[in-house]
C-alpha positions in Angstrom: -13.9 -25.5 -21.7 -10.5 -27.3 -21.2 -8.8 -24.6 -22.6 -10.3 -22.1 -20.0 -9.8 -24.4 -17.2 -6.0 -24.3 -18.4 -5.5 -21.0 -18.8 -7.4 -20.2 -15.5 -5.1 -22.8 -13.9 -1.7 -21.2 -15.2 -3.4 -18.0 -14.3 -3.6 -19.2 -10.5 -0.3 -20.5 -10.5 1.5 -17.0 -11.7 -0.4 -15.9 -9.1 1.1 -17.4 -6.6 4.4 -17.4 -7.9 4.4 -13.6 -8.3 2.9 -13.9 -4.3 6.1 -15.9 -3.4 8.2 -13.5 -5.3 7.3 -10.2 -4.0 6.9 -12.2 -0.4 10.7 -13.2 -1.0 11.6 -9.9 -2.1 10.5 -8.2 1.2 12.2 -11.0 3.3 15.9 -10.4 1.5 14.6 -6.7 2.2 14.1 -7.5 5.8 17.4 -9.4 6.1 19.4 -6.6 5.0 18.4 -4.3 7.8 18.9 -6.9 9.9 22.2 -7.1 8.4 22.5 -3.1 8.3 21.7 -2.7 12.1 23.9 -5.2 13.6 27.0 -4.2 12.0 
């Protein structure tokens, strides 16, 4: 049982770090057109 409540936590918490990642990844995305249409 603690085992599965561990696993289910690190789980969760690649989760969100994948979230964060692929959030971040559109944001520099963004922020080059940005970039791209003001110069």
């Amino acid at each position: 049982m603690i085992y599965y409540q561990l696993s289910e936590h690190t789980i969760n918490e690649l989760y969100i770090l994948k979230t964060i990642d692929s959030s971040h990844f559109l944001w520099v995305i963004n922020r080059i057109k940005l970039v791209d249409k003001t110069d």
